[in-house]
C-alpha positions in Angstrom: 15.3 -4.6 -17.5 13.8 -7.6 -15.4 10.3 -8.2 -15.9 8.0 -5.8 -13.6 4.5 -6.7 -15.2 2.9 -9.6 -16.0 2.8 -11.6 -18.4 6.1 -11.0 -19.5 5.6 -7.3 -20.1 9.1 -5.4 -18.9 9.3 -2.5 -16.9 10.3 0.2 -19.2 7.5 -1.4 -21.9 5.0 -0.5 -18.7 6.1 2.8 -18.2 6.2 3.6 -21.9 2.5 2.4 -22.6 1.4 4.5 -19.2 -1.3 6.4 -20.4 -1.5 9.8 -20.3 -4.5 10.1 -17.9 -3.0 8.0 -15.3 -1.9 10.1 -11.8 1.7 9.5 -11.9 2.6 11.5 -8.8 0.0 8.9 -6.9 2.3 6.5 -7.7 5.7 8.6 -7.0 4.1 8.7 -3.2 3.3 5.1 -3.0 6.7 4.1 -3.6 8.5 7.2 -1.3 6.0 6.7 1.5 7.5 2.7 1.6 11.3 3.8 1.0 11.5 6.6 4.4 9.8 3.4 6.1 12.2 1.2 5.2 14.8 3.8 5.9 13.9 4.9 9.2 13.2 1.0 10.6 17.3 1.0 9.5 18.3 4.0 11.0 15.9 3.2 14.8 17.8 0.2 15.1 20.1 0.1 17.9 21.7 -3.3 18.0 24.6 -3.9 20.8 27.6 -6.3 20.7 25.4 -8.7 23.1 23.0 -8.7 19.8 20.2 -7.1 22.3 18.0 -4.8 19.7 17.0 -1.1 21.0 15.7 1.9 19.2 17.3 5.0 18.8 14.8 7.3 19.3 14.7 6.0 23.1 18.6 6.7 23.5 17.9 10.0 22.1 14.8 11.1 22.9 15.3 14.6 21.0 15.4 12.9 17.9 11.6 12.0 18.1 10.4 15.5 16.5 11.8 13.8 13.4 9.1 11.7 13.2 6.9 14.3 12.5 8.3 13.9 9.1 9.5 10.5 8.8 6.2 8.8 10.1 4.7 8.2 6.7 2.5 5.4 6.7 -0.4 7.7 6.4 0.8 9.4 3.0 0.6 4.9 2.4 -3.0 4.5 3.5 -4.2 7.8 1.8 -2.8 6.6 -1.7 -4.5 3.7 -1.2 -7.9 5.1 -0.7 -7.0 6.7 -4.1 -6.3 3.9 -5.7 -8.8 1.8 -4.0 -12.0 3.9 -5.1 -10.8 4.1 -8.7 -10.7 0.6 -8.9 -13.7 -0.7 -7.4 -15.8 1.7 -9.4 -14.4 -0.1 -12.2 -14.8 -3.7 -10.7 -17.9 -3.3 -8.6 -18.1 -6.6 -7.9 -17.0 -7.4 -4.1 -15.3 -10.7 -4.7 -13.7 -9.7 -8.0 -12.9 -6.5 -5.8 -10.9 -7.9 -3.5 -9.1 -11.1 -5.4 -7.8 -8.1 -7.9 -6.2 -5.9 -4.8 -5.2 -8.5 -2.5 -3.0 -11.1 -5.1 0.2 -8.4 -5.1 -0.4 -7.9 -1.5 -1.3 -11.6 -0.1 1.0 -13.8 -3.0 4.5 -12.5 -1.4 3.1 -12.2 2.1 2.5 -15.6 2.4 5.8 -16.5 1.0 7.9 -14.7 3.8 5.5 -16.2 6.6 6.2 -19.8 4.5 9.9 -19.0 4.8 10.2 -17.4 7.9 7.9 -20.0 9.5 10.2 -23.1 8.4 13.4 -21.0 9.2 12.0 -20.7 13.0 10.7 -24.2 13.2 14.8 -25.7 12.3 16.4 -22.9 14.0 14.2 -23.7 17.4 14.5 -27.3 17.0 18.5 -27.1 16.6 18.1 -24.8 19.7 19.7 -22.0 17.9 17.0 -19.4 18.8 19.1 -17.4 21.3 20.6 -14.1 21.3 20.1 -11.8 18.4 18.4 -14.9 15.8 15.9 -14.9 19.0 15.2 -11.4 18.7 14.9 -12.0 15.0 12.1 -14.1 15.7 9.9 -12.0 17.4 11.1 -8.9 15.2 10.7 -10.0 11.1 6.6 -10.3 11.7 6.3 -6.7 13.1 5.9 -4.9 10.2 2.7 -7.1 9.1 0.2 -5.1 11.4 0.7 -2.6 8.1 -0.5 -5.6 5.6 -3.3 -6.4 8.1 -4.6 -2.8 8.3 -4.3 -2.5 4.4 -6.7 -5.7 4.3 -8.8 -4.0 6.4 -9.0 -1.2 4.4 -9.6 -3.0 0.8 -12.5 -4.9 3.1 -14.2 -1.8 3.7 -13.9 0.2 0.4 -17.2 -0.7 -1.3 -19.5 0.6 1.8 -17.3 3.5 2.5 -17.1 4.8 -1.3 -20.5 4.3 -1.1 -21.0 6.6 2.0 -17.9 9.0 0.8 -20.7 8.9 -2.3 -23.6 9.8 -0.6 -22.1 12.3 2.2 -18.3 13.3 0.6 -16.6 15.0 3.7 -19.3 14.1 6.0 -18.3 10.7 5.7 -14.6 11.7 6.4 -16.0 13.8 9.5 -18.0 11.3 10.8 -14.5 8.5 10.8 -13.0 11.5 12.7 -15.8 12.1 15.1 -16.0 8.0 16.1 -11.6 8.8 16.6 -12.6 11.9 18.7 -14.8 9.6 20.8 -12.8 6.8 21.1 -10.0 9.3 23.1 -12.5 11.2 25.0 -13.8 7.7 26.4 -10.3 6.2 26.6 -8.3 8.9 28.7 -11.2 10.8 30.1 -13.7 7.8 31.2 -11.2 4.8 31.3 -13.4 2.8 29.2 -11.7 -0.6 28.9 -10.6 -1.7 25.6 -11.9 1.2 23.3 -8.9 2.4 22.2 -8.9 -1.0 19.8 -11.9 0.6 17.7 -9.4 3.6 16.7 -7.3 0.7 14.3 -10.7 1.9 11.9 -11.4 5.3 12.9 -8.2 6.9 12.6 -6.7 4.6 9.4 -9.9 5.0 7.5 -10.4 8.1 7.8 -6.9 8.8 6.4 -8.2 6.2 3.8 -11.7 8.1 3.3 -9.0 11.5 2.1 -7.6 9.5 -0.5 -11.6 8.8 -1.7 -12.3 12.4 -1.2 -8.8 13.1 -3.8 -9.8 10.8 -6.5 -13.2 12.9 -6.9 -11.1 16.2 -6.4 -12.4 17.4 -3.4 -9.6 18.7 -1.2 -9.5 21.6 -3.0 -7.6 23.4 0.3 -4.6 21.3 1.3 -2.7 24.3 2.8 -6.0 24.5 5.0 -5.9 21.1 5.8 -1.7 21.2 6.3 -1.6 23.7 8.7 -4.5 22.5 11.1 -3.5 18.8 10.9 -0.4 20.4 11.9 -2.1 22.2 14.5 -3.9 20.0 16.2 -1.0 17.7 16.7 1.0 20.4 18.5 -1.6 20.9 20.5 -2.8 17.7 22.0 0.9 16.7 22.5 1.7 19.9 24.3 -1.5 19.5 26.2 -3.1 16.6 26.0 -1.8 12.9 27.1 0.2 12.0 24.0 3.9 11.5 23.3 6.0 13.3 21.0 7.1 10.5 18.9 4.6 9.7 16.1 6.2 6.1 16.2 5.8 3.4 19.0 8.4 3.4 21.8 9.5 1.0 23.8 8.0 1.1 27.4 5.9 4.1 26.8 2.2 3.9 29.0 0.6 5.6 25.7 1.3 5.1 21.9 0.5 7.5 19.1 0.6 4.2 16.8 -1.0 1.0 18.9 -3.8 1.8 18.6 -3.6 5.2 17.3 -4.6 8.6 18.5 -6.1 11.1 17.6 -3.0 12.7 17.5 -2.0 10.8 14.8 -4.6 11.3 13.2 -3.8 15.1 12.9 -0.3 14.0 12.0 -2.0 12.4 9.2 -3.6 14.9 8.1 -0.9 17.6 8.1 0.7 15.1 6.0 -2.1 14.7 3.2 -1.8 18.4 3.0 1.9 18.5 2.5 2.1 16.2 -0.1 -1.2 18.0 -2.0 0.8 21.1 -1.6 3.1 19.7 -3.1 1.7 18.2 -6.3 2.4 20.2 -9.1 5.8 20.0 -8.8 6.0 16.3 -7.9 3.8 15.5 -10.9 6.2 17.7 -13.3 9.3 15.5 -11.7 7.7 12.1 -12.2 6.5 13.1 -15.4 10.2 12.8 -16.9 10.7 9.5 -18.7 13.3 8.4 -16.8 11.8 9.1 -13.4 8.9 7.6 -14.2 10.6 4.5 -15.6 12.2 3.6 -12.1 8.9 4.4 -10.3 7.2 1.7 -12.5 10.7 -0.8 -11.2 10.1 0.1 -8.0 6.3 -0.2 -7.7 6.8 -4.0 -9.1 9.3 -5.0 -6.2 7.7 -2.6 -3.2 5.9 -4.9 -1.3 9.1 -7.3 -1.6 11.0 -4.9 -0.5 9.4 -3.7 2.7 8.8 -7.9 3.8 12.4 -8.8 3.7 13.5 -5.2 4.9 14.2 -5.9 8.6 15.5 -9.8 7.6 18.0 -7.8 5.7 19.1 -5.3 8.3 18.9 -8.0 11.4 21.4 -10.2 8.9 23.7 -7.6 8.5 24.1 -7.1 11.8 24.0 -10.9 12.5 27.0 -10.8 10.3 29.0 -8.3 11.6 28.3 -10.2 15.5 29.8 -13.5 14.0 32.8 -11.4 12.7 33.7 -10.2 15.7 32.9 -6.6 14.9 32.5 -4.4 17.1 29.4 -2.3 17.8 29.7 0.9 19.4 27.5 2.1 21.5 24.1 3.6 19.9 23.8 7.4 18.9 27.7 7.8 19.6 30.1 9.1 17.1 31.4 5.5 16.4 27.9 4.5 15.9 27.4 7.7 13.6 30.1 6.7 11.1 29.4 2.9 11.0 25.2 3.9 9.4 26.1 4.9 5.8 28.0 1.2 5.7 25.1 -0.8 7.8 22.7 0.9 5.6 24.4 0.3 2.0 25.0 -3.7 3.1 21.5 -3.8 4.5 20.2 -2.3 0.8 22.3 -4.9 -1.0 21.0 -7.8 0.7 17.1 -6.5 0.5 18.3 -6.2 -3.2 19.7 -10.1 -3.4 16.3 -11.4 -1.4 13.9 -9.1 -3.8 15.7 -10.9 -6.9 15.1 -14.3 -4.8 11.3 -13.6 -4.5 9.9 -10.6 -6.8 8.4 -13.2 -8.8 5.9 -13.9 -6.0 4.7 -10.1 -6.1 3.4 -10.5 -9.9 0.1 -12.2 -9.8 0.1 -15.3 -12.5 -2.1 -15.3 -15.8 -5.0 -17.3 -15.1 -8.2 -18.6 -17.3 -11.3 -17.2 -15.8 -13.5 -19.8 -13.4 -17.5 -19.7 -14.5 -18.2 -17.9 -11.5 -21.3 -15.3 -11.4 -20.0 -11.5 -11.8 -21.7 -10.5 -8.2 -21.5 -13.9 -6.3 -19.2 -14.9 -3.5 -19.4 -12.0 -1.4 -20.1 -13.5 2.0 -17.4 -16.0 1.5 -14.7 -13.4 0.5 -16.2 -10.9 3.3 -15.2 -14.2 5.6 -11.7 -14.9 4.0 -10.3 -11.2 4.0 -12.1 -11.1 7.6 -9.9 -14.6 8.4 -6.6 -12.8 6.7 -6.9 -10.1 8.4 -6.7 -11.4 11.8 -4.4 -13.9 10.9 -1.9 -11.0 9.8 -1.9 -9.2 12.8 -2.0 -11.9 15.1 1.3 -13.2 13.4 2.6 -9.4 13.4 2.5 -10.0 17.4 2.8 -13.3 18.3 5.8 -13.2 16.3 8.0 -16.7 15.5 9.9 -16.7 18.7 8.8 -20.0 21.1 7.2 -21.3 18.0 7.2 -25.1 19.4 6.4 -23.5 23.4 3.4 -22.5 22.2 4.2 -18.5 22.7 0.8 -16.5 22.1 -0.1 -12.7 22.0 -3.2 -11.1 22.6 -5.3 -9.2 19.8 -7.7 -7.3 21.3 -9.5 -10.3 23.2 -8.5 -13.1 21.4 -5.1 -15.3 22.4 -3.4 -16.3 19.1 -0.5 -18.3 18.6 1.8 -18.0 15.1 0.7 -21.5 14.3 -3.3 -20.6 14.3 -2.1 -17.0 12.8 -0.5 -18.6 9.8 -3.3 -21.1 8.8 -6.3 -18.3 9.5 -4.4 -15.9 7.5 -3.5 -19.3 4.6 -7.6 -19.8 4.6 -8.7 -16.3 4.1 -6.4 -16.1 1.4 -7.6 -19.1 -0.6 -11.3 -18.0 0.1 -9.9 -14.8 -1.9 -8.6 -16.4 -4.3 -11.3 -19.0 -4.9 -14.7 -16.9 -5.0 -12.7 -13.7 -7.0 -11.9 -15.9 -9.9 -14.8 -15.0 -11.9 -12.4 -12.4 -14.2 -8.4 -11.6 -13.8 -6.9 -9.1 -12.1 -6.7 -6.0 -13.6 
């Protein structure tokens, strides 16, 4: 096997020195939550012969229960407030904090917005940035508002373990109540702008449950299963939000930008599931073998899900300069064609993982005399700059790169250019004040 560690350490030497204390099943969720993403971006794309890109969920609209299911970036953000409590209890220190959970996540980021950013600059400057290329402009950066609310979540760990500390599900209830708020002021009052504070009330209280797991306190998760469930039957069927659990094109209100508080009860339905469903996941990823590609796949995952829609767009990008035809979306043509579109689009993420895994394993580096508890304010400013640099860039996209094209987030007007370098500077701020000891 490829190295998967650091170091030099391989894969299978990982997953045969795991020790026996360590939650594998955490881990077997961490890396299914990313794959049915990666999966269902493939399958929602509905790209025509005139290389125009639509989703299938809005040519079939009856297919949006499925996301009920398939929507699992909150089983994502739940693992991570697992993970994220364990380890800054045992790295207290904020800087050190954040350098240690941010290189696997920042180090390969960067590289696809280096990449992506040069490819854009020569393909706009050749004047190649039409048709389907042009939609790939806009479309590669999408999937970064998921980085950017993952930074914001490792920002806020230390004062929200803290409170989970203190208060345990209080703390959880009181994320929900500010989410409950947020929609009461937002659909019944028409405050302006509001909806923006649910990016942090509905994703950290997902986060605050994975908290809550790593002291073993949801002690319930059929309870918590079947009201998340519902809840989210119920304000679909009668309050002002959509079926799909997924963004849709055109739709006047999204579960996902910002989020509801119906996804929020999606959420939690889905927490529940999976805790349901623990024992027998943990016996299954407790077999040598299974847990042997879990460790693989863990040490390529964030590669993976960057260079996921670059794969499927250039798959299709191939088939338009073959002169393939594409049938029409959701027809039986269309049907037949995904297994193939979905096996080249796997090959291809495959060849651009082996291209830049390497980025995704943090290098071995001698300690800086820093003090153990200093640089806080500086990396408080540098995952604050990341963060908005991330999901400015996941809207502005590339496309009219030299027109200055901009976006707005939440107030601000950003442009990819002053996306790239605030995101670049926050992650060097990092980088710089976390040095004090390596990542563990």
């Amino acid at each position: 096997m490829g190295n998967n560690g650091v170091r030099g350490v391989s894969a299978r030497e990982l997953a045969a020195a795991t020790p026996a204390t360590r939650d594998r099943y955490v881990d077997l969720l961490r890396v299914a939550s990313l794959a049915v993403v990666v999966l269902g971006h493939w399958l929602m794309a509905a790209v025509t012969s005139d290389g125009s890109v639509g989703n299938l969920l809005a040519v079939v609209p009856e297919l949006q229960v499925v996301t009920w299911a398939l929507q699992v970036m909150p089983v994502f953000f739940f693992v991570g407030g697992f993970s994220h409590a364990l380890a800054y209890r045992s790295r207290p220190a904020y800087a050190s904090f954040l350098r240690a959970r941010l290189q696997r996540l920042l180090r390969p980021t960067m590289v696809f917005v280096g990449v992506w950013g040069a490819a854009a600059l020569v393909i706009q400057l050749l004047g190649a940035d039409g048709g389907l290329t042009g939609v790939a402009l806009r479309l590669v950066t999408q999937p970064l508002w998921f980085i950017g609310i993952y930074l914001a979540m490792v920002a806020f760990t230390p004062p929200l373990v803290k409170l989970h500390e203190r208060w345990g599900w209080g703390a959880f209830g009181a994320l929900v109540g500010g989410a409950v708020a947020v929609d009461v002021l937002r659909f019944a009052f028409d405050v302006p702008f509001v909806e923006f504070l649910n990016f942090a009330f509905v994703w950290l209280a997902i986060h605050q449950l994975g908290f809550l797991r790593a002291d073993g306190m949801i002690r319930l998760p059929g309870v918590l299963a079947g009201a998340g469930l519902l809840a989210a039957a119920g304000l679909v069927a009668l309050g002002p939000y959509p079926l799909s659990m997924v963004g849709m094109p055109g739709e006047k209100v999204s579960n996902m930008a910002p989020p509801t508080l119906a996804l929020l009860a999606h959420g939690l339905w889905l927490v529940g599931a999976v805790e349901l469903l623990k024992g027998p996941g943990a016996r299954f990823v407790a077999r040598a073998g299974v847990w042997h590609k879990v460790v693989v796949a863990n040490g390529i995952a964030m590669t993976a899900f960057l260079w996921h829609l670059t794969a499927m767009l250039g798959v299709y990008g191939a088939l338009l300069a073959l002169d393939v035809t594409l049938p029409a979306p959701a027809t039986g043509a269309w049907w037949a064609q995904v297994p193939l579109r979905i096996a080249a689009a796997a090959v291809l993420t495959g060849l651009l993982v082996a291209a830049f895994r390497r980025f995704e394993r943090p290098p071995a580096r001698r300690a800086a005399p820093t003090s153990p508890n200093g640089g806080g304010p500086v990396a408080a400013l540098g995952i604050t700059l990341a963060l908005f640099g991330i999901l400015g860039l996941s809207m502005v996209g590339f496309g009219g790169l030299l027109e200055g094209r901009s976006a707005t987030l939440v107030a601000l007007r950003i442009t990819a250019p002053a996306a790239v370098a605030m995101a670049l500077v926050g992650w060097l701020l990092v980088e710089r004040v976390g040095r004090g000891s390596r990542p563990a």
